[in-house]
N, C-alpha and C positions, 0 to 999 in steps of 0.2 A: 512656703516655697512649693514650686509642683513640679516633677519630674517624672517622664516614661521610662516604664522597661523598655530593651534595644528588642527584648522579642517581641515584643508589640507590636512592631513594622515588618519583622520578617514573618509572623505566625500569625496578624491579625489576633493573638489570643495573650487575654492577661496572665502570662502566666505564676508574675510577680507580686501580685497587689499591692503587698506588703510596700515595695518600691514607687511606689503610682505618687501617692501624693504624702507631702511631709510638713505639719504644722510648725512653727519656728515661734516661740511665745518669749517677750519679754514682760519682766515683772522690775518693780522697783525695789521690790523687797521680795521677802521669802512671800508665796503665793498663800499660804495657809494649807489645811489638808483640804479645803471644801472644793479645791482641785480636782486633787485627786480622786473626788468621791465621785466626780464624772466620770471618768474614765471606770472606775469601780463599778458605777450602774448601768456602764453604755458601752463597753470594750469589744466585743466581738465585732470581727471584722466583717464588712458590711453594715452592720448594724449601727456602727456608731455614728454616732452623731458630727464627728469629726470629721466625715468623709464626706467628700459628693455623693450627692444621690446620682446623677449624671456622669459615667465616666467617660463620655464617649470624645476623642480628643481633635476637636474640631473649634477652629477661631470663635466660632457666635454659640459655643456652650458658656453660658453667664456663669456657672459656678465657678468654672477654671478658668474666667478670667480675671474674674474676682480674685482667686488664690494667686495666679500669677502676678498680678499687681502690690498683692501683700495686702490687699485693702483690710482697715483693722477692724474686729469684731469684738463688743463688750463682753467679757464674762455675763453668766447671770449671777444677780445678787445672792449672796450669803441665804438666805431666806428662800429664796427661790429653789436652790442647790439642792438644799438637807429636804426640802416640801418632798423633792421626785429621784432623794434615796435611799434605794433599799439598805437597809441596815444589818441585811445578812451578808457575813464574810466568812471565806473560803477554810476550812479546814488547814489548808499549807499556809495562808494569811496567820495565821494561829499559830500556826509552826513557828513560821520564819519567826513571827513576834518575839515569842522566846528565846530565839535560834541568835536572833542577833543582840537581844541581852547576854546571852550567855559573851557570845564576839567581843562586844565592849568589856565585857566584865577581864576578858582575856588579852584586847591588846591586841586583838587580831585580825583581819581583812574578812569578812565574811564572801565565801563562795557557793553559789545555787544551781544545782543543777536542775532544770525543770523543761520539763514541755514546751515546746516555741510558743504556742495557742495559750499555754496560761501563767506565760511569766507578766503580763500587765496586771491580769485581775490579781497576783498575787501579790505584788509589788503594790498594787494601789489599795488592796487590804491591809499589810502592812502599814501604809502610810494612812491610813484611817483610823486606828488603834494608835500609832507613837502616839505618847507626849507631844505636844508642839514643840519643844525645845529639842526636842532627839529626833523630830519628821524635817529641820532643818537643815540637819548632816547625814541624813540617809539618802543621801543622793546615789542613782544604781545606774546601769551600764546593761541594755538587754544583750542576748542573741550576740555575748561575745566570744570571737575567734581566735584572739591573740594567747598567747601560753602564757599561764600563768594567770593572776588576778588582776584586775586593772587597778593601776596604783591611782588615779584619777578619781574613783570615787569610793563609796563605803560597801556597796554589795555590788558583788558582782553575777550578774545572770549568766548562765550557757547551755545551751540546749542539747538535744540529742543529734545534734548533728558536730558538737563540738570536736575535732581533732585530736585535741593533744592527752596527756595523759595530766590527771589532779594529782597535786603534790600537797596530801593535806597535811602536813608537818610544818608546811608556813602560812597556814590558813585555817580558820571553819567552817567545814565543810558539808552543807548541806544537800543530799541527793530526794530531790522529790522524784524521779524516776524511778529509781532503783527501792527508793521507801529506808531512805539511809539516814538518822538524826539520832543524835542523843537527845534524850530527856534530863535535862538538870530537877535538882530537888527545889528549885524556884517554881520549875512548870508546877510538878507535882503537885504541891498546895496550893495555885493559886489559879491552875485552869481551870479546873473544875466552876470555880466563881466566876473569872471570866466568859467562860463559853453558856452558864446559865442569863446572866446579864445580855447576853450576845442572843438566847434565844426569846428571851422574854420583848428585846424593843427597845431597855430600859438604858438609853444612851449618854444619860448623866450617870446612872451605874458605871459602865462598860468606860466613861472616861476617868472616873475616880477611883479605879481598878488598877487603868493602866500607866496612872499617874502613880499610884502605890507600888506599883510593880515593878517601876524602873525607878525608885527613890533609893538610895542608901541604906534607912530602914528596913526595909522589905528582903534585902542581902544580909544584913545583921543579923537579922533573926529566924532567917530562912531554917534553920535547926531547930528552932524550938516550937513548941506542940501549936495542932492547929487554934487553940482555944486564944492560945496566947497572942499569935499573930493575926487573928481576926480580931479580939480585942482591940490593939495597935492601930489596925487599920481603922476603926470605926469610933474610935478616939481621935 
């Protein structure tokens, strides 16, 4: 779908973009992460790939007519995706990873507060790292205003322009503004390994990490010494 900001016509000037144009995707199934790895290597605004090159909003611009038609465009193949992505992810992507282990573990809504500019790249870091069985219920909510968490998905994003006040007593509450997070004794042993996998390349590493990392196992025995839980894991 494509829609203008209202200042557009009175100021000649975008001063929304964010508003300008809006992708609408239907999938038959869960999409996989190889999604969200676009968005992960292409997300800045302007830059990406998702937008017109062309925003100028005139009848015989071929891009926006194309988008206002809905006319439909193939993903690229699996293969194609992973060829042209970067496989570095965000420090807060790392965060949150843990952040909403620790959430499930607890029962709890996870809450984010972050930068408007980089709640996608963190979010689609996140969704890079799940499990594929846990990237299918991490469905997130950006840049929201309503009080309180949104009961509609699993993480909730808000930015610095958010209004109300966080009530973290019925949430987990994550502040990448302020630099607000616990660190659980999950992170503790088992960042360290993830984030060398992460810097080395090594993407079959970095997924049998984080497949270990949200297993049952990996909470069992999160107390006992590193020898023994890297043992476990490479068993």
């Amino acid at each position: 779908s494509t829609v203008f900001d209202h200042d557009f016509y009175s100021t000649g000037k975008m001063t929304r973009p964010g508003n300008y144009v809006a992708h609408l995707f239907f999938f038959d199934e869960f999409p996989g992460k190889q999604v969200f790895s676009l968005l992960q290597g292409n997300h800045e605004e302007g830059v990406c790939s998702f937008l017109p090159k062309d925003w100028t909003p005139v009848q015989d611009n071929p891009e926006l007519r194309e988008l206002m038609l809905g006319s439909p465009q193939m993903l690229p193949a699996k293969d194609e995706v992973f060829a042209q992505f970067n496989p570095q992810v965000s420090k807060e992507a790392v965060d949150l990873f843990f952040s909403y282990k620790e959430a499930l573990t607890k029962g709890q809504a996870l809450m984010v507060a972050a930068d408007a500019s980089d709640e996608v790249s963190i979010y689609a870091g996140l969704m890079f790292l799940l499990p594929e069985q846990f990237a299918k219920a991490a469905t997130a909510e950006l840049n929201y205003q309503i009080q309180a968490y949104s009961k509609n998905t699993a993480i909730t994003f808000v930015n610095q322009y958010y209004p109300h006040p966080i009530y973290e007593n019925i949430c987990h509450y994550v502040d990448f503004i302020k630099g607000k997070r616990a660190e659980t004794e999950l992170e503790k042993m088992w960042r360290p390994f993830l984030e060398e996998a992460l810097a080395s390349g090594d993407m079959e590493l970095v997924a049998k990490l984080t497949e270990w990392i949200y297993s049952p196992e990996a909470m069992e025995y999160v107390t006992s010494p590193v020898a023994l839980n890297s043992a476990l894991f490479d068993y």
